[in-house]
TIRO-2110 file (N, C-alpha, C; in Angstrom, 1 decimal):
// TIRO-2110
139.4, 47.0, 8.6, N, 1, A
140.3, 48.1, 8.8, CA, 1, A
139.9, 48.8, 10.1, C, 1, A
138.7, 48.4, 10.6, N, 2, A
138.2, 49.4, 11.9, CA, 2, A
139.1, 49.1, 13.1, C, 2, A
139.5, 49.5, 14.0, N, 3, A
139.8, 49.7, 15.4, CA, 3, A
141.5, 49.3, 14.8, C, 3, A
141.9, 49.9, 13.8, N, 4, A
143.3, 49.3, 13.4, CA, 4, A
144.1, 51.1, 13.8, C, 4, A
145.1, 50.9, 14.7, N, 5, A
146.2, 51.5, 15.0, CA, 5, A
146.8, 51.9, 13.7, C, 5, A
147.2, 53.5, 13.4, N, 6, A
148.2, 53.7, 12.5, CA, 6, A
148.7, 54.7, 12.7, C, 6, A
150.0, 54.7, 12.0, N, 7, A
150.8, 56.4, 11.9, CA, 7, A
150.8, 57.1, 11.4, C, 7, A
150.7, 58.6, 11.3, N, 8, A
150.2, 59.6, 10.0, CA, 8, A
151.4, 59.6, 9.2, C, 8, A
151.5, 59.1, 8.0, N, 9, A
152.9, 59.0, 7.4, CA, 9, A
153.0, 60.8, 6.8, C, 9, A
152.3, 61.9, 7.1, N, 10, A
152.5, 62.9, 6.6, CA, 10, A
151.4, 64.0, 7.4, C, 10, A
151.6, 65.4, 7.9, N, 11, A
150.9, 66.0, 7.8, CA, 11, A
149.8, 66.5, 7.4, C, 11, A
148.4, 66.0, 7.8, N, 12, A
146.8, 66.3, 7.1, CA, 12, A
146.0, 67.3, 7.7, C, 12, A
145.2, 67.5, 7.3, N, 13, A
143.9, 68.3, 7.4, CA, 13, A
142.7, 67.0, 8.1, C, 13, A
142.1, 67.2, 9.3, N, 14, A
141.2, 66.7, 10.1, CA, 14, A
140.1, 67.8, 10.6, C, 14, A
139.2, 66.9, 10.6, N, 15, A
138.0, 67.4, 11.2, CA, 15, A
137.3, 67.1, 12.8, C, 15, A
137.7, 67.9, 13.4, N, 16, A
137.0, 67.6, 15.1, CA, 16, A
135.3, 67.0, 15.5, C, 16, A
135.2, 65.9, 15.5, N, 17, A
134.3, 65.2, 15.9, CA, 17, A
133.7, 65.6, 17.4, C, 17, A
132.6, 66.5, 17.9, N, 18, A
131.6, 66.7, 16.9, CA, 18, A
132.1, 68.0, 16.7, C, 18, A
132.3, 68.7, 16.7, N, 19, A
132.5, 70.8, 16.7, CA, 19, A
132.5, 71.1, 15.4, C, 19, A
133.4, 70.1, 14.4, N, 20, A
133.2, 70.3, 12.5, CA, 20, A
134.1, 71.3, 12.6, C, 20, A
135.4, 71.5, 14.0, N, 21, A
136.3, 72.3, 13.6, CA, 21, A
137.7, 71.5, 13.2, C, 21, A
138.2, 72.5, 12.2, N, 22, A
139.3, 72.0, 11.1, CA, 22, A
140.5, 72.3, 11.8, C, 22, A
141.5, 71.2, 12.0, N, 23, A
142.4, 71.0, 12.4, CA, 23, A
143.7, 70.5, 11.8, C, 23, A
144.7, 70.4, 12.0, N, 24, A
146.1, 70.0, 11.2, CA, 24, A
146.8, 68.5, 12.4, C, 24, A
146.5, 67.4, 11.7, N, 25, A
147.3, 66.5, 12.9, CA, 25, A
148.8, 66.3, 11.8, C, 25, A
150.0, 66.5, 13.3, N, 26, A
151.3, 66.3, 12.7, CA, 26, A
151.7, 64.8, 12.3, C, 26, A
152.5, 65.1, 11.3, N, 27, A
153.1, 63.6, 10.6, CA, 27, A
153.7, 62.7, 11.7, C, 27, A
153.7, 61.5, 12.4, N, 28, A
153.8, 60.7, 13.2, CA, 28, A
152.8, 60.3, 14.5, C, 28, A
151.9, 61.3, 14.1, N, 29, A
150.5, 61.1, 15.2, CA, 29, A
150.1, 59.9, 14.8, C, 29, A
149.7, 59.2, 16.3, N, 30, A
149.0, 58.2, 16.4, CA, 30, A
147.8, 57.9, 16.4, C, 30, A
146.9, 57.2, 15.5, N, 31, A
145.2, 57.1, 15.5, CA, 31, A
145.1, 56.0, 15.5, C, 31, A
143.6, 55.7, 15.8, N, 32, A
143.1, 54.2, 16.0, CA, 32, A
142.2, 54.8, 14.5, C, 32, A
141.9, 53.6, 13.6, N, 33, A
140.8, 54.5, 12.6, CA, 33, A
139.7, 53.2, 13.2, C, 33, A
138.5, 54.2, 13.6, N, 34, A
137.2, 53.2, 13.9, CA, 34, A
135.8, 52.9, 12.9, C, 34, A
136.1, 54.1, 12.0, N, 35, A
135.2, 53.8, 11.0, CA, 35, A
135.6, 54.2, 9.6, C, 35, A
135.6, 53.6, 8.8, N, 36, A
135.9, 53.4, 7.2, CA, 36, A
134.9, 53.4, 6.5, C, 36, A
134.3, 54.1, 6.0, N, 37, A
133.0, 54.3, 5.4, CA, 37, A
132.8, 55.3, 4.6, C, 37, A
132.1, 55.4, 3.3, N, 38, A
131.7, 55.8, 2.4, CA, 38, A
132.4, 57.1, 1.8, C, 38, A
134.2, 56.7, 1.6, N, 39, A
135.0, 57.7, 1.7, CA, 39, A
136.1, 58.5, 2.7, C, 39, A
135.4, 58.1, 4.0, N, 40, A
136.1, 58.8, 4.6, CA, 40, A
136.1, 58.1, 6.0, C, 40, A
137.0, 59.1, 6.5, N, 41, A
137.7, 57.8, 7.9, CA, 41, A
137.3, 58.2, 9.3, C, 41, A
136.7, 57.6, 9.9, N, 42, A
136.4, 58.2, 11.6, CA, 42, A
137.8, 57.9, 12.2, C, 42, A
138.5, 58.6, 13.2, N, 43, A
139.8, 58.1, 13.7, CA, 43, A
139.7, 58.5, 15.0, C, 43, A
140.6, 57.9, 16.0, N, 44, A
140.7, 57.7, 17.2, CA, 44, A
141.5, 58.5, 17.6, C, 44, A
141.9, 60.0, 18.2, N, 45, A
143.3, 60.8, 18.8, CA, 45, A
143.8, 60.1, 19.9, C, 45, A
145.2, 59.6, 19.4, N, 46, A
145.6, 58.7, 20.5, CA, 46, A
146.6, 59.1, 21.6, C, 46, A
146.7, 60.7, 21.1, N, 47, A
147.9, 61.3, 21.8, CA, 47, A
146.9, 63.0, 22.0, C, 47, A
147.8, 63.8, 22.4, N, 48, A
147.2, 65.4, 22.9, CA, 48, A
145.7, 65.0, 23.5, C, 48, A
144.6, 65.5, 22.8, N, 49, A
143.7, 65.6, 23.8, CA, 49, A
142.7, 64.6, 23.3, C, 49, A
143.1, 63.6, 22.4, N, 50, A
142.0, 62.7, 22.2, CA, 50, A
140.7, 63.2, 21.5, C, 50, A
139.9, 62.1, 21.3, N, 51, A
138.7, 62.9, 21.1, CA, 51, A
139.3, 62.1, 19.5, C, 51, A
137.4, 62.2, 18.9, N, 52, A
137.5, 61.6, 17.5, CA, 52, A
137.6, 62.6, 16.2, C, 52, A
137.9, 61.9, 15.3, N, 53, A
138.4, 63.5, 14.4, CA, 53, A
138.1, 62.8, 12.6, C, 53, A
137.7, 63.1, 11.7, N, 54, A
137.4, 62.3, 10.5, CA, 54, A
138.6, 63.0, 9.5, C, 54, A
139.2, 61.9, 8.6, N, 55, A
139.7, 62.5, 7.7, CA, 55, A
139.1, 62.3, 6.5, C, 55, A
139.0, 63.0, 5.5, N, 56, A
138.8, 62.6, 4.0, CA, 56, A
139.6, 61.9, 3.5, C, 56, A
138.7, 61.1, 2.2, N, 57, A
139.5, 60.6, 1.1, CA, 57, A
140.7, 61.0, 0.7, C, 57, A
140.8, 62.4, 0.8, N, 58, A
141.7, 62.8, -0.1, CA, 58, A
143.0, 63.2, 0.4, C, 58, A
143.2, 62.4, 1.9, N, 59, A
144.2, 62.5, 2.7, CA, 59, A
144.7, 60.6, 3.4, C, 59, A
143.8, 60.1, 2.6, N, 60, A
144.2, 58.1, 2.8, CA, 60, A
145.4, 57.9, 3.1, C, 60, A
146.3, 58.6, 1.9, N, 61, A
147.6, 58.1, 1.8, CA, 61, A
148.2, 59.0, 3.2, C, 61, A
147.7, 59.7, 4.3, N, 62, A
148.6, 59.8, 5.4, CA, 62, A
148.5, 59.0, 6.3, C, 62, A
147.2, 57.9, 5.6, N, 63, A
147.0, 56.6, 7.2, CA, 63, A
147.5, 55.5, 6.5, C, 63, A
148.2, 55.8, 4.9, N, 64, A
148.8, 54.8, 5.0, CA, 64, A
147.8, 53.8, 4.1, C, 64, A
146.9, 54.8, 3.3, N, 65, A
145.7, 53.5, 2.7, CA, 65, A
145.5, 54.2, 1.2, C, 65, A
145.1, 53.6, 0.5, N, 66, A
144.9, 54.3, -0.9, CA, 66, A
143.2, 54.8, -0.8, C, 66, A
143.6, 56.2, -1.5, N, 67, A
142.3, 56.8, -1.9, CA, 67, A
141.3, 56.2, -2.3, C, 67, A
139.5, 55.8, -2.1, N, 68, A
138.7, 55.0, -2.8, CA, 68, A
137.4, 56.1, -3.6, C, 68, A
138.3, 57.5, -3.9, N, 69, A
136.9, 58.0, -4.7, CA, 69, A
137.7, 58.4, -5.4, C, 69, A
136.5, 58.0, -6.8, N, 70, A
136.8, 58.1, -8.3, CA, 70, A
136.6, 59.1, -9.1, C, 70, A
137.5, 59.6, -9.7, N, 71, A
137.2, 60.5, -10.4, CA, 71, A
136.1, 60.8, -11.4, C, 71, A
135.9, 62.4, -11.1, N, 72, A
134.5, 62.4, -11.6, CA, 72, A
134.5, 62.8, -13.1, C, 72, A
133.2, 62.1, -13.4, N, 73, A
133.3, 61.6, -14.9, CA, 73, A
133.6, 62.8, -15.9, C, 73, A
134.0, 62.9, -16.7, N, 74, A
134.4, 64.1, -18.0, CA, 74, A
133.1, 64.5, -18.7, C, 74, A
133.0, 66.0, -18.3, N, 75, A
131.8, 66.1, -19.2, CA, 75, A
131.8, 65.9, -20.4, C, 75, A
130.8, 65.0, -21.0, N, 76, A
130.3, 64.7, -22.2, CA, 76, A
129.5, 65.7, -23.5, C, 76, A
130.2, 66.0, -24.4, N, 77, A
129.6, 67.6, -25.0, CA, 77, A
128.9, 67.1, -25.8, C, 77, A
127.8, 67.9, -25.8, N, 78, A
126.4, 68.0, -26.6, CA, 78, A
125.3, 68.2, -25.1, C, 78, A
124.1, 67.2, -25.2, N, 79, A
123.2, 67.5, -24.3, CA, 79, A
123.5, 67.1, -22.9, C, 79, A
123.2, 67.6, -22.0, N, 80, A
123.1, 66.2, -20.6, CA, 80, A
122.2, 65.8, -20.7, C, 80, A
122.7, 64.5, -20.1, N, 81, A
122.1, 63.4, -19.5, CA, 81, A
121.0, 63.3, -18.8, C, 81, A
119.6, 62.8, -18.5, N, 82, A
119.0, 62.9, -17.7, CA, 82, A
119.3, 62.3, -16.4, C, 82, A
119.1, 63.1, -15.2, N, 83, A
119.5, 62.8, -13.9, CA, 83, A
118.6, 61.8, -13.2, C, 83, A
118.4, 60.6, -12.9, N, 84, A
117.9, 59.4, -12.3, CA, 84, A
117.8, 59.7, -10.7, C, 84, A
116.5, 59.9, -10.5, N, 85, A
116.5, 60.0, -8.9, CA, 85, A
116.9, 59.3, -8.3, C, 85, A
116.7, 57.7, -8.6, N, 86, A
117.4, 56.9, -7.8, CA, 86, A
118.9, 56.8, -7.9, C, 86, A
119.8, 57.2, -8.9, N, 87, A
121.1, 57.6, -8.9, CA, 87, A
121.3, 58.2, -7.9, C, 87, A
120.8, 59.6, -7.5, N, 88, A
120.7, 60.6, -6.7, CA, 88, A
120.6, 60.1, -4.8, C, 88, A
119.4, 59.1, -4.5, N, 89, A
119.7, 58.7, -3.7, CA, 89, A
121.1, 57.4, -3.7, C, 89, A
120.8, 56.7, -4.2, N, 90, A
121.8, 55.7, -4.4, CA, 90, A
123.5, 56.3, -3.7, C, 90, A
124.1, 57.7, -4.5, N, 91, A
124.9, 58.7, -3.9, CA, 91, A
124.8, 59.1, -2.5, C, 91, A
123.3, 59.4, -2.4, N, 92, A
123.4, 59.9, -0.7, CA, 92, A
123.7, 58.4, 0.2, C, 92, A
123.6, 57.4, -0.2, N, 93, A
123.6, 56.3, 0.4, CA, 93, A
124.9, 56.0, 1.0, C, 93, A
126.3, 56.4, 0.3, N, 94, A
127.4, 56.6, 0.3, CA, 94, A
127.9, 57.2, 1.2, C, 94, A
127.1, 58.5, 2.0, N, 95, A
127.3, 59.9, 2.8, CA, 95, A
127.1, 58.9, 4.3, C, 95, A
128.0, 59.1, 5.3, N, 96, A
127.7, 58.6, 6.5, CA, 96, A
127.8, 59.8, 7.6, C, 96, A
127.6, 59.5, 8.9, N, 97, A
127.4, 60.2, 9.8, CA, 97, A
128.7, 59.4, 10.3, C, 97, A
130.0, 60.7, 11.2, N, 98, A
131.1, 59.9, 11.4, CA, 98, A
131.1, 59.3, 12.5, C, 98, A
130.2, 59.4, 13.4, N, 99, A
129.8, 58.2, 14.8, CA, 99, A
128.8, 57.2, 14.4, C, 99, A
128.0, 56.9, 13.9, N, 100, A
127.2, 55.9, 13.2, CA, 100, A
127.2, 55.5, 11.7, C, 100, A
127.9, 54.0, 12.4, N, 101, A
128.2, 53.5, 10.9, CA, 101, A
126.9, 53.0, 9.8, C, 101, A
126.1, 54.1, 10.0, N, 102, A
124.8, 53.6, 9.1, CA, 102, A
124.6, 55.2, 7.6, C, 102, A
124.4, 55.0, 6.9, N, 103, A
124.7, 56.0, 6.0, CA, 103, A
123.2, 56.7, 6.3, C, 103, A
123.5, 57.8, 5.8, N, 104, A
122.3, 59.2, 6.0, CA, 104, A
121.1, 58.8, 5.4, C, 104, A
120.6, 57.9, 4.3, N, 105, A
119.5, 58.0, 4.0, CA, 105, A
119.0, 57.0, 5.3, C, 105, A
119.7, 55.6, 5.1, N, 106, A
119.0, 54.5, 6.2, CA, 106, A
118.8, 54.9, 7.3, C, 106, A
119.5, 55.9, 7.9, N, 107, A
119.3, 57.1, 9.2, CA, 107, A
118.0, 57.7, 9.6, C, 107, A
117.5, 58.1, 8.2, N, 108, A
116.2, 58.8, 8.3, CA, 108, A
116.3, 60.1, 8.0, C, 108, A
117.8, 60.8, 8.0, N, 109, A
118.6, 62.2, 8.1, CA, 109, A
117.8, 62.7, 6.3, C, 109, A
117.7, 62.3, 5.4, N, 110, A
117.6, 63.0, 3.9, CA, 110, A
116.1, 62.8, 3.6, C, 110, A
114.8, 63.5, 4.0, N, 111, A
114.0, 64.0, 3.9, CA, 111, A
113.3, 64.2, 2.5, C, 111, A
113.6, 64.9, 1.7, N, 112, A
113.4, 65.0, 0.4, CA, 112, A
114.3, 65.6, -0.6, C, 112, A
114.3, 65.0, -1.9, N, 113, A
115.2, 64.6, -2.9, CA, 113, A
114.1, 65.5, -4.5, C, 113, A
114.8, 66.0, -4.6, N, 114, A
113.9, 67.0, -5.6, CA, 114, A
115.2, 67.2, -7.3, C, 114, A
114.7, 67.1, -8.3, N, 115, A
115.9, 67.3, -9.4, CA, 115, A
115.2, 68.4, -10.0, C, 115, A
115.6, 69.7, -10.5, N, 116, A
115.1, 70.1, -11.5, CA, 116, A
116.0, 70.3, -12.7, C, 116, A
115.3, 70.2, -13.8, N, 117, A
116.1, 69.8, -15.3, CA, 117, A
115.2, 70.1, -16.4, C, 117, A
115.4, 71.0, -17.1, N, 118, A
114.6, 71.3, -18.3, CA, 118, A
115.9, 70.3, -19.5, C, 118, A
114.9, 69.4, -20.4, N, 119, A
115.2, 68.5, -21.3, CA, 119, A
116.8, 69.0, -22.1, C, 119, A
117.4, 68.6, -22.0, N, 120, A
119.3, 68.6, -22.2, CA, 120, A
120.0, 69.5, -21.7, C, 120, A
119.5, 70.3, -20.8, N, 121, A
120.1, 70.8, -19.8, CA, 121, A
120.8, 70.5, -18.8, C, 121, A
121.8, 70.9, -17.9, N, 122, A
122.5, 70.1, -16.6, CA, 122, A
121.4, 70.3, -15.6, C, 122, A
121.2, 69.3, -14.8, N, 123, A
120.2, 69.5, -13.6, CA, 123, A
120.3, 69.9, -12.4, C, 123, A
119.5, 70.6, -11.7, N, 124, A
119.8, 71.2, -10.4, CA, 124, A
118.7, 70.6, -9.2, C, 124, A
120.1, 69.8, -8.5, N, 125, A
119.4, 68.8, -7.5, CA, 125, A
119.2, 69.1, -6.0, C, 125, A
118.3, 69.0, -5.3, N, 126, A
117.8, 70.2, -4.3, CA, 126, A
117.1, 69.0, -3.2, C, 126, A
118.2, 69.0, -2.2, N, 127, A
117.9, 67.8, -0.9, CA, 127, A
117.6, 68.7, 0.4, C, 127, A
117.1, 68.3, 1.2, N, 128, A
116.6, 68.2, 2.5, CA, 128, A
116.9, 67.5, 3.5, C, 128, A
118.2, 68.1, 4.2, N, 129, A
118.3, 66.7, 5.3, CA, 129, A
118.6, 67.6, 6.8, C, 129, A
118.2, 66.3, 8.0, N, 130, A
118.3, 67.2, 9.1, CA, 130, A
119.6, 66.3, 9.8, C, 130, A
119.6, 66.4, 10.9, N, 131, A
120.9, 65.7, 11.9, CA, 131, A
120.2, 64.9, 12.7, C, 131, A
121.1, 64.5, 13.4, N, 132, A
120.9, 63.3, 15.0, CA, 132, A
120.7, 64.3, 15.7, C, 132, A
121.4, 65.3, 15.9, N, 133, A
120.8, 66.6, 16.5, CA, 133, A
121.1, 68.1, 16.1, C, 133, A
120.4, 68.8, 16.3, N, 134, A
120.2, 70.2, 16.1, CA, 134, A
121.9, 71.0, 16.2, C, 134, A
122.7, 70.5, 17.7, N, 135, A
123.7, 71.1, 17.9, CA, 135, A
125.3, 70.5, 17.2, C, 135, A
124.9, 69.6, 16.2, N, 136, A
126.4, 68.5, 15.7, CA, 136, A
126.7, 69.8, 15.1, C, 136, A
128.0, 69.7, 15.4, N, 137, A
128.7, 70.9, 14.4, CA, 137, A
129.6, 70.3, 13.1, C, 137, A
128.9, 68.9, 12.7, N, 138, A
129.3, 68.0, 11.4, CA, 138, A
128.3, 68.4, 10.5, C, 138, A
127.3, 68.7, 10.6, N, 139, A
126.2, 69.4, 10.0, CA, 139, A
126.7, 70.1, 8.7, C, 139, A
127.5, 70.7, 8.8, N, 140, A
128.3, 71.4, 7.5, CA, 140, A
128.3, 70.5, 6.4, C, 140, A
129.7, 69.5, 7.2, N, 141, A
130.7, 68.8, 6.7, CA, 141, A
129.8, 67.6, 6.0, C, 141, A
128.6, 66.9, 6.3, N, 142, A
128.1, 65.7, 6.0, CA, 142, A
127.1, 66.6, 4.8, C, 142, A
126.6, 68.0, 4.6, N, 143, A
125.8, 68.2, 4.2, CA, 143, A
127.0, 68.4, 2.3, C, 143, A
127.8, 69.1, 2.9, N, 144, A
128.7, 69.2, 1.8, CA, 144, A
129.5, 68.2, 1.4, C, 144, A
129.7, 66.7, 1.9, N, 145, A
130.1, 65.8, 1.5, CA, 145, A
129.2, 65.1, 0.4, C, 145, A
127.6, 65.3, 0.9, N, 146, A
126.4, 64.8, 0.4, CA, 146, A
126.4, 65.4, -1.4, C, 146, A
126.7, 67.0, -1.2, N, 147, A
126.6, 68.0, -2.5, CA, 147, A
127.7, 67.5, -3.0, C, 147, A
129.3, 67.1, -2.8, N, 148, A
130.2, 67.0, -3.7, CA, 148, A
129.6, 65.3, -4.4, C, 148, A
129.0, 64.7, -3.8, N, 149, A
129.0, 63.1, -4.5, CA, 149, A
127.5, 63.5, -5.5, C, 149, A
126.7, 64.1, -5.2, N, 150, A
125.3, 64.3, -5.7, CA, 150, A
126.4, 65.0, -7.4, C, 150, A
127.3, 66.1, -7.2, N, 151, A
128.0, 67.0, -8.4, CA, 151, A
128.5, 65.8, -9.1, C, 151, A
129.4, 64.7, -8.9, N, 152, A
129.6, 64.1, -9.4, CA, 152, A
129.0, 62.8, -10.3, C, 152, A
127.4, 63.0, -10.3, N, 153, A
127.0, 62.6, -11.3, CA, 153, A
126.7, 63.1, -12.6, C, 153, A
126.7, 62.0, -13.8, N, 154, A
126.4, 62.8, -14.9, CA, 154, A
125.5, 63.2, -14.9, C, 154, A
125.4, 64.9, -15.9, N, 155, A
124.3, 65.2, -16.0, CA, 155, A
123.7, 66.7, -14.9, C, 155, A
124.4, 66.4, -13.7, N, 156, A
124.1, 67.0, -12.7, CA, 156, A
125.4, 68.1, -12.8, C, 156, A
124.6, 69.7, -13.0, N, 157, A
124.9, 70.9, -13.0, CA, 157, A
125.2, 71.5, -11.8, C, 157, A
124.0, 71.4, -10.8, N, 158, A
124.8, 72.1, -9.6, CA, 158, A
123.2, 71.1, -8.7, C, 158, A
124.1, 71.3, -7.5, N, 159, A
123.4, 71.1, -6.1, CA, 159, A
123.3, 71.5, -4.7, C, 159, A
122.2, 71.7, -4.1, N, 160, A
122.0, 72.2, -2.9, CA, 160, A
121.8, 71.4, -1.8, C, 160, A
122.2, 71.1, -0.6, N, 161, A
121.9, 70.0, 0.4, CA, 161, A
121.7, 71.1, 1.6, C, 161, A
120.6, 71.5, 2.0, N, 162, A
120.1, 72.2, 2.9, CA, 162, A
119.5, 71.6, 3.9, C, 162, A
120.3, 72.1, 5.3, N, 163, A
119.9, 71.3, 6.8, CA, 163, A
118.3, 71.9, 7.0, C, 163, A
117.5, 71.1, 7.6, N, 164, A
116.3, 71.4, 8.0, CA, 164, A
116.0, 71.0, 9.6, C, 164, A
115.2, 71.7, 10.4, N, 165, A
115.1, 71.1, 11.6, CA, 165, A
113.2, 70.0, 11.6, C, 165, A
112.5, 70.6, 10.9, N, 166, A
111.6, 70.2, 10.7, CA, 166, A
111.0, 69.3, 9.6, C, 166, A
110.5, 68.3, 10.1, N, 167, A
110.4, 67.7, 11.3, CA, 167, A
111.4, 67.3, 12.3, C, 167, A
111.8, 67.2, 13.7, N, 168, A
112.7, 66.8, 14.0, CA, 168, A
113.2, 65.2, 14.0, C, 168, A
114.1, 64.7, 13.8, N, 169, A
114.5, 63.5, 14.0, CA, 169, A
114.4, 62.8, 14.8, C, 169, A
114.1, 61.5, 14.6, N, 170, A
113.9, 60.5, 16.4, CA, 170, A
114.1, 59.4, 15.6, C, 170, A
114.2, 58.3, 16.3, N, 171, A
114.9, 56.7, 16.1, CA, 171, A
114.1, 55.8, 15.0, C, 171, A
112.5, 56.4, 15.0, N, 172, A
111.6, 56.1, 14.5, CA, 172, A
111.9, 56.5, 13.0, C, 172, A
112.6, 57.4, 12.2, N, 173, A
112.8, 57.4, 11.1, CA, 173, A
113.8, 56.7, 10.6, C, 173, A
114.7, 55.5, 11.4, N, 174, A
116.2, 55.2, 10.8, CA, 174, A
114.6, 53.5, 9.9, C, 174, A
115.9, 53.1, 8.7, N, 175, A
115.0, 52.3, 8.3, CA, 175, A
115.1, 51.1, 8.6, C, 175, A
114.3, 50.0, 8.4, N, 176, A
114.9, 48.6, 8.8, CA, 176, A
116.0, 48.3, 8.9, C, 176, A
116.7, 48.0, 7.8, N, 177, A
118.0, 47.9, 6.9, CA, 177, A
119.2, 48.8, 8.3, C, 177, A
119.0, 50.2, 8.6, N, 178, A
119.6, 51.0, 10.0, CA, 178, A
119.6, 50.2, 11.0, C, 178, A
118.4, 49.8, 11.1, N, 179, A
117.9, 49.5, 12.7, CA, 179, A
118.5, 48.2, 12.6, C, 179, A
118.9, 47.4, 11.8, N, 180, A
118.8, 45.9, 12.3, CA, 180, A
121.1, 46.4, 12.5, C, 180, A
121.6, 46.8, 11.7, N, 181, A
122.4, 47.5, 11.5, CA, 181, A
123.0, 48.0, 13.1, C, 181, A
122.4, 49.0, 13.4, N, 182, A
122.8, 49.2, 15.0, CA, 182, A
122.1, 48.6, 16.0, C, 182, A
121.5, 47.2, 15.9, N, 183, A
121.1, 46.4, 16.4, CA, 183, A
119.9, 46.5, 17.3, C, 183, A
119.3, 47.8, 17.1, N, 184, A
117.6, 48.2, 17.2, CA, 184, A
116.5, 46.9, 16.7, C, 184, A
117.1, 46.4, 16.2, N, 185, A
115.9, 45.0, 16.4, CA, 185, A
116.3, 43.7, 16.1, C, 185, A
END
């Protein structure tokens, strides 16, 4: 699907790559989409002033593609579930950065992964992540894309994904699996 030409079959909601300012492209705008990944679409502005822009899931059907996130499961009454850390990352693995097609954990970006849960209670999941850099104004957007998929597991009551600067980020945290990925080795 990447570097594929399409037409907005309908007026959407976009996000300005990097500023994370929200924008409206009109129904017949032309995009290249360059990245498809873990929900959501990096796209190409092929007309006005160019420049890259992401759309959500939850706007597919204006490039012309069907939605790929699932609805989130129906709470189950009586106790919750216990919340599986590696569920937890397994979710952040899904979360991408919309200029590198490597997802946030293999990045190096999600730092620490914390659940708290007193026994059948919903759990409150509490992550740490930083950016590629200090100034991305996607920072928001990737941190709250991270909390809506972390909410949608069972079990899981609420969640926080809070940007950190410290330590800072460098090339040296992305993981093998990243690096061979963007061709770092």
């Amino acid at each position: 699907m990447e570097n594929t030409e399409k037409i907005l079959t309908r007026e959407c909601e976009a996000i300005r790559i990097p500023s994370g300012e929200t924008f409206t492209l009109a129904a017949g705008s032309r995009v290249q989409v360059m990245q498809a990944l873990g929900g959501s679409y990096t796209i190409s502005l092929l007309e006005g002033f160019g420049g890259l822009a992401r759309i959500t899931d939850e706007n597919a059907d204006a490039l012309g593609l069907v939605a790929s996130i699932k609805e989130a499961p129906v709470a189950a009454s009586g106790p919750s579930p216990k919340v599986d850390e590696q569920a937890v990352w397994e979710q952040l693995k899904t979360c991408y950065d919309p200029e590198i097609p490597v997802n946030i954990v293999d990045l190096g970006l999600v730092y620490d992964c914390a659940i708290e849960q007193v026994e059948s209670e919903p759990a409150k999941v509490l992550v740490k992540m930083t950016l590629t850099a200090p100034g991305c104004g996607m920072g928001p957007t990737i941190a709250a894309e991270a909390r809506a998929k972390i909410m949608s597991l069972p079990g899981v009551g609420d969640a926080s994904v809070d940007l950190v600067w410290d330590p800072a980020w460098s090339q040296t945290m992305i993981s093998e699996a990243g690096k061979m990925k963007l061709g770092l080795i």
